[in-house]
C-alpha positions as YAML, in Angstrom:
chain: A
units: angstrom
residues:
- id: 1
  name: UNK
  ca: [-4.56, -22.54, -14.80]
- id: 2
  name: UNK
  ca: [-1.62, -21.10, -15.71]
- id: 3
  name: UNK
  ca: [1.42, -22.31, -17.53]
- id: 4
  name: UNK
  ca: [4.53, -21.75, -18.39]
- id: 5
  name: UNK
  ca: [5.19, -20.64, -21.97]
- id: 6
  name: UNK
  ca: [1.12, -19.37, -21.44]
- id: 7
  name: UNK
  ca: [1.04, -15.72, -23.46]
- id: 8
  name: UNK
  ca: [-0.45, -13.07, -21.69]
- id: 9
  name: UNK
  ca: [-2.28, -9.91, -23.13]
- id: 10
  name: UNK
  ca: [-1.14, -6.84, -20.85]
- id: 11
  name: UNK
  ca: [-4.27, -4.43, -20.26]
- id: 12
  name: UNK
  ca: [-3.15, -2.22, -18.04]
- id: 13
  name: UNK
  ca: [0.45, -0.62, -18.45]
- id: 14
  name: UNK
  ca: [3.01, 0.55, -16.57]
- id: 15
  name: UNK
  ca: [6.92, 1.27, -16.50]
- id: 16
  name: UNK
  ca: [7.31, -2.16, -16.94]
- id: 17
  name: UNK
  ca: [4.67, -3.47, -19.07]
- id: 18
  name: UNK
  ca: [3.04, -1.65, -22.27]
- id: 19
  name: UNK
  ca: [-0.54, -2.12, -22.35]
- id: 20
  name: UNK
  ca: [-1.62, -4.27, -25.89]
- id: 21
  name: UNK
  ca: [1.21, -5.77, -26.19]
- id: 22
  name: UNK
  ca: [1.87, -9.82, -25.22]
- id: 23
  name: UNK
  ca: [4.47, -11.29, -22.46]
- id: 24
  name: UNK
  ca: [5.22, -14.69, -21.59]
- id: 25
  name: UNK
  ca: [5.06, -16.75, -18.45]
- id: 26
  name: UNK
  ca: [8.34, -17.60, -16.70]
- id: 27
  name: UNK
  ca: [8.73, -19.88, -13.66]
- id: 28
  name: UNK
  ca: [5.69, -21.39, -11.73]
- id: 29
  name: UNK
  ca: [6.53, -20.26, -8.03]
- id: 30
  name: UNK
  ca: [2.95, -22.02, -6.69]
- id: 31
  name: UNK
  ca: [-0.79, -21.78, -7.80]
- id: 32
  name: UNK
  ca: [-1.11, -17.72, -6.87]
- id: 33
  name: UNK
  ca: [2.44, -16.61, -7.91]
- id: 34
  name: UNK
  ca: [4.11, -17.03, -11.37]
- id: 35
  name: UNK
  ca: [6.99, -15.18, -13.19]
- id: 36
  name: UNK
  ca: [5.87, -12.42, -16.19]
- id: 37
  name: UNK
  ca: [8.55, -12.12, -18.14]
- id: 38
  name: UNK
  ca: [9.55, -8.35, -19.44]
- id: 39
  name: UNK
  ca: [9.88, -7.24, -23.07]
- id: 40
  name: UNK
  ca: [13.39, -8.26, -22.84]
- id: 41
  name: UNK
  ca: [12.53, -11.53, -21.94]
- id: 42
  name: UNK
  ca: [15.68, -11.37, -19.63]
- id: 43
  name: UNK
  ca: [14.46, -10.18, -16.05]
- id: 44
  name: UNK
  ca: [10.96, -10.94, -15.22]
- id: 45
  name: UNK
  ca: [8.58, -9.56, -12.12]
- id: 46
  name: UNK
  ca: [6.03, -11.66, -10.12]
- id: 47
  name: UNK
  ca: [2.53, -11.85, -10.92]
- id: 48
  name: UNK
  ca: [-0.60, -13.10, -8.74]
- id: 49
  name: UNK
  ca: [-3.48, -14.76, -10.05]
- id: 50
  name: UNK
  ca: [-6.06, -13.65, -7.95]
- id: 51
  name: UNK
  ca: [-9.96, -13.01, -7.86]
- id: 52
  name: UNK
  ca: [-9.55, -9.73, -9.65]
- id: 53
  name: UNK
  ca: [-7.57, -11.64, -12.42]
- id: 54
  name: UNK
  ca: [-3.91, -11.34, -13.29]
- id: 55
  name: UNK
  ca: [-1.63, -8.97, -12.14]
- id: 56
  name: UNK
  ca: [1.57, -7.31, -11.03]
- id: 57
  name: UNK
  ca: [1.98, -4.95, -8.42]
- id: 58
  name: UNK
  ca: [3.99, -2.20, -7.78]
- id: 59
  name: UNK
  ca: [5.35, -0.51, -4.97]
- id: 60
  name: UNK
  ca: [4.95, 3.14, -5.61]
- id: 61
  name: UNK
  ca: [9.07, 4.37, -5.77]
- id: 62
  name: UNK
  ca: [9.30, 0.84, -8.44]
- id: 63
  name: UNK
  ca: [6.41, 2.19, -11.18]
- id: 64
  name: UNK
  ca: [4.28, 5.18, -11.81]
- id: 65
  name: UNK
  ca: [1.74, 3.09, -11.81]
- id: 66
  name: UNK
  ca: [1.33, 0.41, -8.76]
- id: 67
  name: UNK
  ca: [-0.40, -2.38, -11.05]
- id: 68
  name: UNK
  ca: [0.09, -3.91, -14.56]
- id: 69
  name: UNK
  ca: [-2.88, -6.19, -15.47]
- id: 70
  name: UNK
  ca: [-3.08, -9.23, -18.00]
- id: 71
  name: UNK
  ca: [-5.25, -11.50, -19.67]
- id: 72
  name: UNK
  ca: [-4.74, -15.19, -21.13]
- id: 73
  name: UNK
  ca: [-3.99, -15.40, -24.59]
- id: 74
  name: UNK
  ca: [-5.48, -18.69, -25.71]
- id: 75
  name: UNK
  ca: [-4.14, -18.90, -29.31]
- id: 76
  name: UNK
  ca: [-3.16, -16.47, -32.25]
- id: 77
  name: UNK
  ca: [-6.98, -16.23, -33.18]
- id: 78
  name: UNK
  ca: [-8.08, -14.80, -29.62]
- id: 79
  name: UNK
  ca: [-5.34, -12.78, -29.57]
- id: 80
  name: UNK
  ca: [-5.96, -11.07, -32.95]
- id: 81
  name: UNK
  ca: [-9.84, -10.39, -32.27]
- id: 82
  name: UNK
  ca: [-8.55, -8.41, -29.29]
- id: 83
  name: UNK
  ca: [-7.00, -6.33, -30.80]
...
């Protein structure tokens, strides 16, 4: 379940995300759709929590790439022996 405040491990990049590097949840819209907040921390996209995991998508005139992907950091300790 997802959280807000949860950290998130991006593993696929994009325009808008930089794979490796760790974004926080915003606003809970409803159990599939949650706010990723951007490096900024001031404007955000919407992510889905789906069967193929965590992820934004892009239309293709938005991002190079249509999808950023994430993970769920659990703690600092997870975090670090990802990386």
């Amino acid at each position: 379940m997802i959280n807000t405040g949860d950290k998130l491990l991006c593993t696929q990049g994009n325009d808008f995300y930089s794979e490796g590097k760790i974004y926080t949840v915003g606003r809970i819209v409803n159990n599939k759709y949650f706010q990723v907040l951007t490096a900024d921390n001031d404007d955000h996209w919407y992510a889905t929590l789906g069967d193929n995991g965590i992820y934004v998508s892009f239309d293709s005139m938005t991002a190079k790439s249509s999808k950023a992907c994430f993970d769920e950091v659990f703690d600092e300790i997870s975090y670090k022996s990802i990386v």
